[in-house]
C-alpha positions in Angstrom: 46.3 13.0 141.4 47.2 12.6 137.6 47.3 15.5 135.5 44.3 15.9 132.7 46.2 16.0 129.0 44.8 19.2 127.7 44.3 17.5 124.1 42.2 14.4 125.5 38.9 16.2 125.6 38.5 17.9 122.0 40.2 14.8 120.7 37.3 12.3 122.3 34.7 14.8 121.0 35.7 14.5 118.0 35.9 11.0 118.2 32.4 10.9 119.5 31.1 13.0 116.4 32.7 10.7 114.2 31.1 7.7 115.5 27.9 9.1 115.6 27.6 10.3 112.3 28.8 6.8 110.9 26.2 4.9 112.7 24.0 7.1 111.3 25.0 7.1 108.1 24.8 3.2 107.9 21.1 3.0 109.5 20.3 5.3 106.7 22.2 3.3 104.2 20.7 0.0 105.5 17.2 1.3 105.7 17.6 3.0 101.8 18.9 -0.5 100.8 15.6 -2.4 102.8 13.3 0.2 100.6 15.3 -0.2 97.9 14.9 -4.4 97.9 11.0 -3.8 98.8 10.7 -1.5 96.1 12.1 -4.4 93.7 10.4 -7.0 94.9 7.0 -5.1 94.5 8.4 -4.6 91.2 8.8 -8.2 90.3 5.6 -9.1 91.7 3.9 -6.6 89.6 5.9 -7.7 86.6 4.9 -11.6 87.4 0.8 -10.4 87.8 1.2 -8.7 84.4 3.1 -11.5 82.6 -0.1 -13.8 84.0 -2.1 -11.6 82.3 -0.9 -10.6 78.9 -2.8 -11.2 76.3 -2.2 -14.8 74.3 -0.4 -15.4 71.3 -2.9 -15.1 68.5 -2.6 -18.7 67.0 -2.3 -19.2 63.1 -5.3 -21.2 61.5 -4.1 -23.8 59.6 -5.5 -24.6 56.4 -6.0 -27.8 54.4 -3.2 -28.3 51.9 -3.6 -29.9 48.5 -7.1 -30.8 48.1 -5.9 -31.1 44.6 -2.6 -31.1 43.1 -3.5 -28.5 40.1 -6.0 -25.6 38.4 -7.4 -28.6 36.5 -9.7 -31.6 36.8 -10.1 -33.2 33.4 -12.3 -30.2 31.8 -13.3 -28.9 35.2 -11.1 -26.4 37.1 -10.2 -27.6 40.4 -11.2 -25.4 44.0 -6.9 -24.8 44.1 -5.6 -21.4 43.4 -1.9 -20.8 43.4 0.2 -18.6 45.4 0.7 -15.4 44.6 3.4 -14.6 42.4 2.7 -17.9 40.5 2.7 -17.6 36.7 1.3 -21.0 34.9 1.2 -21.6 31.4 -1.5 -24.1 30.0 -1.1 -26.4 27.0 -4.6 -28.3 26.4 -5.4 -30.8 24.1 -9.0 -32.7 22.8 -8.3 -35.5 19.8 -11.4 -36.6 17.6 -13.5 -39.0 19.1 -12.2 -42.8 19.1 -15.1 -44.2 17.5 -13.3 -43.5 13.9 -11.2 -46.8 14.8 -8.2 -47.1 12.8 -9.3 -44.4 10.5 -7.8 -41.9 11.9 -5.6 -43.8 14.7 -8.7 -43.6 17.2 -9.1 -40.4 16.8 -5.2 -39.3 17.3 -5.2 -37.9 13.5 -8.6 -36.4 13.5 -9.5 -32.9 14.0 -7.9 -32.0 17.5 -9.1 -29.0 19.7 -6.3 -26.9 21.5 -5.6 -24.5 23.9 -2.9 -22.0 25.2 -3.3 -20.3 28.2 -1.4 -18.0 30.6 -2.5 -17.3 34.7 -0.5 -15.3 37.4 -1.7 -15.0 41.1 -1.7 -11.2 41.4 -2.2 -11.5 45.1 -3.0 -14.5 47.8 -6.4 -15.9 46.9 -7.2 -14.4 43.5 -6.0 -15.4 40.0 -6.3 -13.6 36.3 -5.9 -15.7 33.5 -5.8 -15.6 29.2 -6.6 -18.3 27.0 -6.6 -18.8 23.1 -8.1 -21.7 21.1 -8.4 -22.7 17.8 -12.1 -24.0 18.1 -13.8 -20.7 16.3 -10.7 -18.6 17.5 -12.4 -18.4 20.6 -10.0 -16.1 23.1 -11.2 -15.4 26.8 -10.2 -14.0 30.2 -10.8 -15.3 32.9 -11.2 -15.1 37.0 -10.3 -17.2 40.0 -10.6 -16.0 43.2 -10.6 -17.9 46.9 -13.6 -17.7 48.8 -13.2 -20.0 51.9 -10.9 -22.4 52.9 -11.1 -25.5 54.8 -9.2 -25.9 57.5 -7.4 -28.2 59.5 -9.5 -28.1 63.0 -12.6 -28.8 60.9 -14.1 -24.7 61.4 -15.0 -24.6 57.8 -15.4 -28.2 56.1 -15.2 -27.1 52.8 -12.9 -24.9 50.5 -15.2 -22.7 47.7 -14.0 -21.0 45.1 -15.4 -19.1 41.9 -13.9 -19.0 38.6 -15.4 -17.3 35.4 -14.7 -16.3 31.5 -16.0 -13.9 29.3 -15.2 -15.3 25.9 -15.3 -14.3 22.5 -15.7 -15.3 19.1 -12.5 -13.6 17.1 -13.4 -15.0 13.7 -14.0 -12.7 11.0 -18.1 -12.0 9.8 -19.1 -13.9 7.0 -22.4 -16.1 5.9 -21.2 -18.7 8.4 -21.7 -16.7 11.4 -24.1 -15.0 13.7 -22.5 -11.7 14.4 -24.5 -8.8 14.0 -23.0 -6.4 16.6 -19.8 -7.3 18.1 -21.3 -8.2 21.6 -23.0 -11.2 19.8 -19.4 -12.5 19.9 -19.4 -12.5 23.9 -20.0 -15.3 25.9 -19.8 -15.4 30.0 -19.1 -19.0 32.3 -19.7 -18.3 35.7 -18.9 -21.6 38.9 -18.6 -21.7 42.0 -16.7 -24.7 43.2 -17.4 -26.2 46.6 -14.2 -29.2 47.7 -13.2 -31.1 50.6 -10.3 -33.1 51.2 -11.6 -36.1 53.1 -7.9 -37.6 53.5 -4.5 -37.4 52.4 -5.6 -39.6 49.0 -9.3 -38.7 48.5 -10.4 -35.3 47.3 -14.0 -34.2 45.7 -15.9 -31.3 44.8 -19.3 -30.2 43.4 -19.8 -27.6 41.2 -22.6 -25.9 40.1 -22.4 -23.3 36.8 -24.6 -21.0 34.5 -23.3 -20.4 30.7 -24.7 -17.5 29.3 -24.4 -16.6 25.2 -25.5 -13.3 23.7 -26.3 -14.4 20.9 -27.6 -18.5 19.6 -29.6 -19.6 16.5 -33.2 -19.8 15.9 -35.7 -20.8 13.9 -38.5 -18.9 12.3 -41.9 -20.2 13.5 -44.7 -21.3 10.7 -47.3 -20.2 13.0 -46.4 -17.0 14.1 -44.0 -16.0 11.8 -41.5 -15.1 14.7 -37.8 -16.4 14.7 -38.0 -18.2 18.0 -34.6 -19.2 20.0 -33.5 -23.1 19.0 -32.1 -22.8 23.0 -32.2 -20.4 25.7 -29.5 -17.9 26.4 -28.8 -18.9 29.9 -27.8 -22.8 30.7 -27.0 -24.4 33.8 -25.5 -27.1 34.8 -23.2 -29.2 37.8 -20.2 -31.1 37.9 -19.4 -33.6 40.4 -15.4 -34.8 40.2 -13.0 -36.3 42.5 -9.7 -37.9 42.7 -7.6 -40.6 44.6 -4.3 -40.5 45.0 -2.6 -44.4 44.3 1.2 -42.9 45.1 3.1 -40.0 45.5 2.2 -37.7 42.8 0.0 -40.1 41.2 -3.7 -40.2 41.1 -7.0 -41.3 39.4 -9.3 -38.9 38.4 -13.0 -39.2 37.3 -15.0 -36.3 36.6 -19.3 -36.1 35.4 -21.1 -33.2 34.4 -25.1 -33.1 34.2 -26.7 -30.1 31.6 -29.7 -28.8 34.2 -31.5 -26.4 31.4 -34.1 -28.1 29.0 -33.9 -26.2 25.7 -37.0 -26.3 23.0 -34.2 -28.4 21.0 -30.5 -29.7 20.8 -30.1 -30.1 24.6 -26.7 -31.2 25.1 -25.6 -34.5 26.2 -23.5 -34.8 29.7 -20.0 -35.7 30.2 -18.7 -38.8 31.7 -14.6 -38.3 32.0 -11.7 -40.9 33.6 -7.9 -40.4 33.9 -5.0 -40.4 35.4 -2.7 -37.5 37.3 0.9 -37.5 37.1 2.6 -34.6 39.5 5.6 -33.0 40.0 7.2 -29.5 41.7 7.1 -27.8 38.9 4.8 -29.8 36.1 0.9 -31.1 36.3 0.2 -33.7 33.3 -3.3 -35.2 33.2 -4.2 -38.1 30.1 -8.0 -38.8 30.1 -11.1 -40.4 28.3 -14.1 -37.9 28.0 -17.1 -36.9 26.0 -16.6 -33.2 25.9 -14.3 -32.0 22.8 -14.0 -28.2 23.5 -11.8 -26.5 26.0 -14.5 -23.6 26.5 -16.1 -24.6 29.4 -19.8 -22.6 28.4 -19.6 -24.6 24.8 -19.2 -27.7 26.6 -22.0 -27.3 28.8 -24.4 -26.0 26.2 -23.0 -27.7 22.5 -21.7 -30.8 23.8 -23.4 -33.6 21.5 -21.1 -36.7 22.0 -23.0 -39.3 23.8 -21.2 -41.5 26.0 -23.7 -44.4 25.4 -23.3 -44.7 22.1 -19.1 -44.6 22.9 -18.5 -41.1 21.5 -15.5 -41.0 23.6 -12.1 -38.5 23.1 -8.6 -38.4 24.0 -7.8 -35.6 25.9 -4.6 -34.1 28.1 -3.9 -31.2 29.5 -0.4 -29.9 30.6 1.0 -27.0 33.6 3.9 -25.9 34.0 4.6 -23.0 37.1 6.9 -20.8 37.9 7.0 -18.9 41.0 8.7 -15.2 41.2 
């Protein structure tokens, strides 16, 4: 019989422990690594089901760009109003009317009408403006503010914007005017414009307005002995202009406007205007033929007494220059 080695039993006990306790510790370490893989795969498929059901990017409406290429459509403004941060500065112009002949070079050396004005967009959509003119040293502030837009998908079809004044008649009292109190200098325009751009060349709008005076002359009645209004205080009336463009920063314009209120006399005739658009990045230059001769848009529609059918036309331009800050 072979003789036991007194070490070979503690040694293969040991051995044994060893064994057992790293075939545990692997099961444990396989099983944490199965839960652990579960664990991200639940993860994943949680992350995939809330991916599929996060809420959609909100999409940007696009909007019409253009519908005209400036604040000004022969003697109408346009439904445009700049971005903000825009500053614009306005030269106008109205020459006597061309019927003169050579007399006065069609009206080139007459008396001429003009304007200065200066606009900034204070914010998106809305723009404050100051104007000065020589006609009566008329000055006047004025409003133009965004409404609606038309956009692209055809949501809203039209773009409408309102633009008003409050003028005022700066010249000194004397027997030639009417001033009594100094708000019978005032006088308010108020339009609201309504545009569509029906393609890249044609634009229109229609634009309906109400001038307002303070104060107007009158007449003193034989039979009642009461100084009666020559015409009323409140006067309203619609344009209807359009443009088409004939090449890149080039287009035609034509412009009407139609006096709505009958006053008990000197109604004033309407306004049949044509020219033509020249555009740049920084410059808008318009040259027309019109019948109105002031550049205050609630004289216009009230005083205006130069008849197209008899010829009373008018050179006119107006001039923009912008600067962006």
């Amino acid at each position: 019989m072979k003789k036991r080695n007194k070490y070979s039993s503690p040694l293969s006990f040991v051995a044994t422990v060893c064994l057992v306790i790293l075939l545990c510790g692997s099961s444990f370490k396989v099983e944490a690594q199965a839960k652990t893989a579960k664990k991200d795969t639940s993860a994943k498929k949680a992350g995939a089901e809330t991916d599929t059901t996060a809420v959609a990017p909100v999409k940007k409406t696009a909007y019409a760009k253009n519908t005209f290429d400036g604040n000004f459509i022969i003697d109408n403004q346009t439904v445009m109003v700049p971005i903000k941060g825009t500053f614009e500065f306005d030269i106008q112009h109205r020459f006597g009317v061309v019927s003169n002949g050579t007399k006065d070079l069609f009206g080139i050396f007459g008396g001429a009408t003009m304007k200065l004005g200066f606009s900034y967009t204070v914010v998106n959509n809305l723009q404050l403006g100051f104007d000065a003119t020589n006609e009566n040293m008329i000055v006047d502030w004025n409003l133009k503010f965004a409404i609606l837009k038309q956009t692209k998908s055809g949501s809203m079809p039209v773009s409408i914007t309102y633009f008003g004044n409050a003028a005022m008649d700066t010249r000194k009292k004397d027997n030639t005017t009417l001033f009594v109190t100094t708000s019978d200098r005032f006088s308010y325009f108020n339009q609201i414009i309504i545009a569509r751009k029906f393609s890249d060349k044609v634009s229109i709008q229609v634009a309906p307005s109400v001038s307002h005076f303070n104060n107007l002359e009158g007449y003193l009645d034989p039979n009642t002995g009461k100084v009666m209004p020559l015409m009323k205080h409140d006067n309203f009336s619609i344009a209807v202009a359009g443009r088409y463009k004939i090449a890149e920063g080039v287009a035609l314009m034509a412009n009407y406007d139609q006096p709505l209120t009958q006053n008990p006399a000197n109604n004033p005739h309407p306004n049949l205007s044509f020219g033509i658009e020249m555009k740049t990045s920084g410059h808008d230059f318009e040259v027309f033929f019109g019948n109105y001769s002031s550049l205050i848009p609630q004289n216009n529609n009230v005083f205006n007494q130069n008849d197209f059918k008899k010829g009373q036309f008018l050179i006119g331009f107006n001039i923009s220059r912008l600067w962006n800050f």
